[in-house]
C-alpha positions as CSV (number, residue, x, y, z in Angstrom):
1,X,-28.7,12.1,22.8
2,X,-26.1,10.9,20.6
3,X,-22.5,13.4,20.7
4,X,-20.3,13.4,17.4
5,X,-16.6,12.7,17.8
6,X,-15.5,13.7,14.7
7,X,-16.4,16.6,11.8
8,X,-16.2,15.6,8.2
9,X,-13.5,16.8,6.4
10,X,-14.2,19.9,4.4
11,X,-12.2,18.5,0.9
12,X,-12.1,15.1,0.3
13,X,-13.0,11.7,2.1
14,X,-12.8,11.2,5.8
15,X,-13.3,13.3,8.9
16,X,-11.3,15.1,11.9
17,X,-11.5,14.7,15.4
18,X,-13.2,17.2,17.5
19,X,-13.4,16.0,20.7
20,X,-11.5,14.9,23.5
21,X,-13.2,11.1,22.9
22,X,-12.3,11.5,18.8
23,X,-8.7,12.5,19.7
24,X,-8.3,9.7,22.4
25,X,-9.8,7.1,20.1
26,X,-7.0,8.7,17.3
27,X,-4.1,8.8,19.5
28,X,-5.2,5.3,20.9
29,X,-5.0,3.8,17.4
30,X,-1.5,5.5,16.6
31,X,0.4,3.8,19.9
32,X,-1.0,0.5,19.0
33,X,0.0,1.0,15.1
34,X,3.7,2.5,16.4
35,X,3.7,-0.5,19.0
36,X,2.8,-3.3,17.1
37,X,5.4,-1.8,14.3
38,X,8.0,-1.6,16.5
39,X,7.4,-5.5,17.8
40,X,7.2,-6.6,13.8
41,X,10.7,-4.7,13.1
42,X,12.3,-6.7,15.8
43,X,10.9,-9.6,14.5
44,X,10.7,-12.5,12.4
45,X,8.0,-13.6,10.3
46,X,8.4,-16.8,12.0
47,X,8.0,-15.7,15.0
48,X,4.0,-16.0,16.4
49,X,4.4,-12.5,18.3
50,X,5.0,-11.1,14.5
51,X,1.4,-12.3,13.6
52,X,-0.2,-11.0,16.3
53,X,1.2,-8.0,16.4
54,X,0.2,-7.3,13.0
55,X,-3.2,-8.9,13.7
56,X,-3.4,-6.5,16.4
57,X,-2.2,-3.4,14.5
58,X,-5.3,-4.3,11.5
59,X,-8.1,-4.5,14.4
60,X,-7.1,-1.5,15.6
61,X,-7.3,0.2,12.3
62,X,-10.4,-1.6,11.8
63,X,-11.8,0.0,14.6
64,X,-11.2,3.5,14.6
65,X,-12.2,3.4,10.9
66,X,-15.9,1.7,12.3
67,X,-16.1,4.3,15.3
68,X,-15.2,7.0,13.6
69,X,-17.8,6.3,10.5
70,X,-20.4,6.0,13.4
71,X,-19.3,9.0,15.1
72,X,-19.2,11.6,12.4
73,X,-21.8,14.3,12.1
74,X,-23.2,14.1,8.6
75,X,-20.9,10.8,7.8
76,X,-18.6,10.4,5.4
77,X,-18.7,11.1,1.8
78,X,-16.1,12.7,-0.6
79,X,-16.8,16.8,-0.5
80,X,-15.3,19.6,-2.5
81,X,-15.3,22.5,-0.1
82,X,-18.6,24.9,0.9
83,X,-20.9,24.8,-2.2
């Protein structure tokens, strides 16, 4: 029995979270993209750590977009309201 995470959207592409594991997984990838911005802002590109925390913040991005594809009831596809 497979559980949905997330609803489509009701306008436009994408979906919203609707349960606790869709709004972990959401709030997951926003400390990892507000972390691993905060390490590039401080700082050079020269610096390895730079790299990887930017290699780190597109995985994670990566990631939620998969899951959250996978876990959407009725996946994703651009809609223009109830028709």
């Amino acid at each position: 029995m497979s559980t949905y995470w997330f609803r489509p959207k009701r306008y436009g592409y994408g979906a919203t979270p609707v349960t606790w594991q869709g709004w972990a997984l959401t709030l997951g990838t926003l400390a990892v993209v507000i972390g691993a911005t905060v390490t590039m802002t401080t700082r050079s590109a020269a610096d390895p750590l730079f790299w990887f925390a930017l290699a780190v913040e597109i995985a994670a991005v990566i990631a939620l977009i998969a899951i959250g594809r996978i876990k959407t009831e009725g996946g994703w596809r651009w809609r223009w309201g109830d028709r």
